[in-house]
C-alpha positions in Angstrom: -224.2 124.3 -9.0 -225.1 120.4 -9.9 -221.6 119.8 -10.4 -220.3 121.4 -7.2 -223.1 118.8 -5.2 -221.6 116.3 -7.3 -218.0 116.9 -6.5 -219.5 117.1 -2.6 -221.4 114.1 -2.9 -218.2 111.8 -4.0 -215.7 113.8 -1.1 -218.6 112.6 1.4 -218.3 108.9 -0.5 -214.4 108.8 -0.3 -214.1 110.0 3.5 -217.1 106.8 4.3 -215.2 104.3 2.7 -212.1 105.5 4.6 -213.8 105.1 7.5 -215.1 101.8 6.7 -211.7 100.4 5.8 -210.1 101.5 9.0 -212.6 100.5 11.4 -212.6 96.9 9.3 -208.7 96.9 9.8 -208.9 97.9 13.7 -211.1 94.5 13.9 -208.7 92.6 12.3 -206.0 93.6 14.4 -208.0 93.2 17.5 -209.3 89.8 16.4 -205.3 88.6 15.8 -204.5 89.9 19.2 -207.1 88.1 20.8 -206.4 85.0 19.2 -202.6 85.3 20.1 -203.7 86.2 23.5 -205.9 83.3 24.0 -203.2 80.9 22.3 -200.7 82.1 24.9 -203.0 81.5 27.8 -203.6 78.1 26.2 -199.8 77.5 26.4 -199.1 78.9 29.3 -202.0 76.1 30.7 -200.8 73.2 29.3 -197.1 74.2 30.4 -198.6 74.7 34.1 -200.3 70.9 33.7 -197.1 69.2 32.3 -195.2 70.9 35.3 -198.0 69.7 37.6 -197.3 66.4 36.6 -193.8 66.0 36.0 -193.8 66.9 39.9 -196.4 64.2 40.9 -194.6 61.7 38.9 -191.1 63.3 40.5 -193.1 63.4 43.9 -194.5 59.5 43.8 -190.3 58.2 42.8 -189.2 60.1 45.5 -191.4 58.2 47.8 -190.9 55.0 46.3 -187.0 55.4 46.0 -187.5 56.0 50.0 -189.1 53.2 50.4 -188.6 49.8 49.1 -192.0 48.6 50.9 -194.2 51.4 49.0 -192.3 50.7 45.3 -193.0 47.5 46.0 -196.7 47.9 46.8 -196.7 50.4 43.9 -195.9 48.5 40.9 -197.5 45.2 42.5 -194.9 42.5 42.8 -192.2 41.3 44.8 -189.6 39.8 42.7 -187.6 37.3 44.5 -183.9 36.5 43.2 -183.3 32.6 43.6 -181.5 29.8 42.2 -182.8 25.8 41.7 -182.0 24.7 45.5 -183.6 22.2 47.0 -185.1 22.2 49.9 -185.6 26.4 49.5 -186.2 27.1 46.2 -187.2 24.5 43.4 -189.6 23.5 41.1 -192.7 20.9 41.6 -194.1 18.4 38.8 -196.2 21.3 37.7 -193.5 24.2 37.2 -194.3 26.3 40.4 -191.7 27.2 42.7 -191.9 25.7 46.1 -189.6 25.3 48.8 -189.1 26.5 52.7 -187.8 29.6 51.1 -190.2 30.1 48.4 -193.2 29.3 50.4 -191.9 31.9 53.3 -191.4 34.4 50.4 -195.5 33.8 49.3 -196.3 34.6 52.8 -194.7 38.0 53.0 -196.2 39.1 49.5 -199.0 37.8 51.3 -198.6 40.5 54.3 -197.2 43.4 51.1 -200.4 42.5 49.2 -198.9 41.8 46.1 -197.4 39.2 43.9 -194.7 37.3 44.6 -192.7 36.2 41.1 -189.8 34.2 41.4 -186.8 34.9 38.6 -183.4 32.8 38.0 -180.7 35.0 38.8 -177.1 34.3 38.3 -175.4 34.0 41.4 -172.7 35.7 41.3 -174.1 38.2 40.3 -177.2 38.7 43.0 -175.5 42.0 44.4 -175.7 43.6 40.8 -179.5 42.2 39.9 -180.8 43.9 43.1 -179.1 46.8 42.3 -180.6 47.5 39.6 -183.8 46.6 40.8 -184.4 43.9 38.2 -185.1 41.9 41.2 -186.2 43.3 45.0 -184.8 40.4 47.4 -182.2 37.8 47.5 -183.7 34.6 49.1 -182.3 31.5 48.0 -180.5 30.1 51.1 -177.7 33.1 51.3 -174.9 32.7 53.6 -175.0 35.9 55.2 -171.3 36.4 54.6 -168.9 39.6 55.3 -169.3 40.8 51.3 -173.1 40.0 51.5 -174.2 42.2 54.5 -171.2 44.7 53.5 -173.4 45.1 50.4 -177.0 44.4 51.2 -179.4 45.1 53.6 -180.0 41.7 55.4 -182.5 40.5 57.6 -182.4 38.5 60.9 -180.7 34.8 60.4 -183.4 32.6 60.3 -181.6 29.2 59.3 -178.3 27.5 60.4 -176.1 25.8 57.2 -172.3 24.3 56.8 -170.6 23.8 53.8 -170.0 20.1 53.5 -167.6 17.9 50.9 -169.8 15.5 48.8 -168.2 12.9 47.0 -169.2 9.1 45.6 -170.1 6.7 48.1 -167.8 4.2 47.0 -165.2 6.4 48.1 -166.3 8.3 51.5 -164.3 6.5 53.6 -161.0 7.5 52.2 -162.2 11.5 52.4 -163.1 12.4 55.9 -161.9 15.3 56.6 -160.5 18.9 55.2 -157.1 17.2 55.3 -158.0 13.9 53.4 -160.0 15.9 50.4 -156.9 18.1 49.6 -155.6 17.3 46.1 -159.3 16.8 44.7 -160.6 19.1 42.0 -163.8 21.1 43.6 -166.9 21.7 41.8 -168.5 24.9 43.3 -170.9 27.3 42.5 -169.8 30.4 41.7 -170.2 33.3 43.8 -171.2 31.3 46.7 -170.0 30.1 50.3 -168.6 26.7 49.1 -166.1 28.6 46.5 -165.3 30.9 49.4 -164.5 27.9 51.5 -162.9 26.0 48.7 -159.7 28.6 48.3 -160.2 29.5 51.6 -158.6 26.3 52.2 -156.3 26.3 49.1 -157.8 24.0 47.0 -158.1 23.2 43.5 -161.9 25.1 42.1 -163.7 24.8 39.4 -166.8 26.6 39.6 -170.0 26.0 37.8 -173.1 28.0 37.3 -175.2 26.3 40.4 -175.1 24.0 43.0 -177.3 21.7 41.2 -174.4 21.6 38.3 -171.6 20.9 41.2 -173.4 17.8 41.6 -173.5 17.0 38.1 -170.0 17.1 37.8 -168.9 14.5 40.4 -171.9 12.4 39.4 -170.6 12.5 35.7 -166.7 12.0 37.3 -166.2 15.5 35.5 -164.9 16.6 39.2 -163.5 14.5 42.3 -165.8 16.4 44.5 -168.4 19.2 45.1 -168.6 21.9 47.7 -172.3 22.6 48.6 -175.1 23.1 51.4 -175.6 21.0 54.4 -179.4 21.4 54.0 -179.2 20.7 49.9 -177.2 17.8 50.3 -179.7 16.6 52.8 -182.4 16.8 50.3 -180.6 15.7 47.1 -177.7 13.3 47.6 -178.3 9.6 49.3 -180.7 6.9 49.3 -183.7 8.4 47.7 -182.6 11.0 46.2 -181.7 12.2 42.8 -178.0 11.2 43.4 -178.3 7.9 45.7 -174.5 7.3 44.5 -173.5 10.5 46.4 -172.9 11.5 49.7 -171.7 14.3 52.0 -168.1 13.7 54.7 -166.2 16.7 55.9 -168.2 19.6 57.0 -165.7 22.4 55.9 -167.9 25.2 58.0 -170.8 26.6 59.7 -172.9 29.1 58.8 -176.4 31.3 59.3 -179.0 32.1 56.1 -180.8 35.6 55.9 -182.7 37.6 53.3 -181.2 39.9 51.6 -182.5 43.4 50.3 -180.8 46.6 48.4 -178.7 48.7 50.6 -180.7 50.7 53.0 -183.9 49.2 52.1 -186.8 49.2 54.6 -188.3 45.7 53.1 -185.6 43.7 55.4 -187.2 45.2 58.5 -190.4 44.4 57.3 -190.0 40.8 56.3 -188.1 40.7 60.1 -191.6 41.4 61.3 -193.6 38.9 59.0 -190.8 35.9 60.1 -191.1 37.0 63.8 -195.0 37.2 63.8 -195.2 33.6 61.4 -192.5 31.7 64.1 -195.0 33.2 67.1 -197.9 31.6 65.2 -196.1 28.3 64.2 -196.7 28.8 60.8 -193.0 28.8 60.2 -191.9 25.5 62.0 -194.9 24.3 59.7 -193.6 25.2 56.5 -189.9 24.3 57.6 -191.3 20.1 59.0 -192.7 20.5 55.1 -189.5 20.6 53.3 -187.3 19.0 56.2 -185.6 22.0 57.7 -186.8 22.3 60.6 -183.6 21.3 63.1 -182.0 24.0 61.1 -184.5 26.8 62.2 -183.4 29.6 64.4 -185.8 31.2 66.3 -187.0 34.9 65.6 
């Protein structure tokens, strides 16, 4: 009899600890699958968040590729393509831009409410820097010729130029006109009107990296003559002047300035408005009688 209790005793012992182990492994499992559950919701979270803002980030280029005002305003500066060009774009005795052009360029940052930084650009290859955004406007005295507004979005003219023939003093009188300078070597800038007018006419180029550099080369006697601005030779050739042994004869062609902006962009209307609103104020004549320009104006 005591060992038949016993042999019950143990079978109720054996059966409990059977039970015990499977309710212990039904945790378990249901532990596991809660923490895969919750590490799937966890996933699934941070995947909806990284979608979220992959599409605000898509969302905010979209805009600013739409508009060249608001990625402007976005990132907080309006980079300005120039070369040194005297009277629009040039350096004073403390290394800040200044100029007609420069100081028009402050005001419409100004208006944009950002910064306006100014960066040295190759000229021939302005079309290239402002398609790739590394700049966000040409304005530097452009001649708003058939390739420029075939390639840009321009604004209104707002200045008349020519391309004139400078050459030494001493020797003016023998070089007139387009007739009398044929034969000459031509320092030019590259890129710009006076090359275009140089082999528009057939003659003999060589072109440099600016205008400045043009100069350079007939004042050194590197080049018989330059090719350059009406309204830069005004302010740096003659009596005066960085080059007093220079001056300007035949006037090869007229011209009109404007601004120039990427294709399609919606900052040349804008700085249309700023120019018209700053000539109805007088602010521009101001800034023009300031760098000597002011004949040249066109009214906006």
């Amino acid at each position: 009899m005591k060992k038949l209790i016993a042999l019950l005793l143990a079978a109720v012992m054996v059966c409990s600890m059977a039970a015990c182990g499977g309710k212990a492994k039904t945790a378990e499992t249901t532990t596991a699958a809660e923490t895969t559950t919750a590490a799937a919701e966890t996933t699934t979270a941070a995947a909806e968040t990284t979608a979220a803002e992959t599409t605000a980030a898509s969302a905010a280029e979209t805009t600013a590729a739409g508009s060249d005002v608001a990625y402007i305003q976005g990132k907080g500066t309006l980079v300005v393509g120039i070369t040194d060009f005297a009277p629009m774009d040039y350096k004073d005795d403390a290394g800040k831009w200044i100029g007609f052009d420069a100081d028009m360029a402050k005001k419409v940052a100004e208006k944009l409410g950002v910064e306006c930084q100014f960066v040295e650009i190759d000229w021939d290859n302005k079309i290239m820097e402002l398609s790739s955004k590394n700049i966000d406007v040409v304005w530097n005295g452009m001649t708003l010729t058939d390739e420029v507004t075939s390639s840009m979005e321009c604004t209104n003219a707002y200045c008349n130029n020519a391309q004139v023939v400078v050459v030494p003093s001493d020797k003016a009188d023998k070089y007139k006109d387009a007739d009398s300078v044929k034969g000459l070597t031509f320092a030019v800038e590259a890129g710009s009107a006076g090359e275009a007018a140089a082999k528009d006419a057939d003659y003999e180029v060589n072109s440099v990296a600016s205008q400045v550099d043009a100069l350079m080369e007939v004042a050194s006697g590197t080049s018989d003559a330059a090719i350059i601005d009406l309204l830069m030779a005004g302010a740096m050739i003659g009596e005066g002047t960085s080059y007093p042994d220079l001056t300007h004869t035949a006037e090869l062609t007229t011209e009109k300035y404007g601004i120039g902006c990427r294709k399609g962009s919606d900052l040349a209307a804008y700085i249309n408005g700023v120019m018209k609103d700053a000539y109805a104020d007088g602010s521009m004549q101001e800034i023009a009688k300031t760098y000597g320009v002011q004949e040249a104006l066109i009214a906006q």
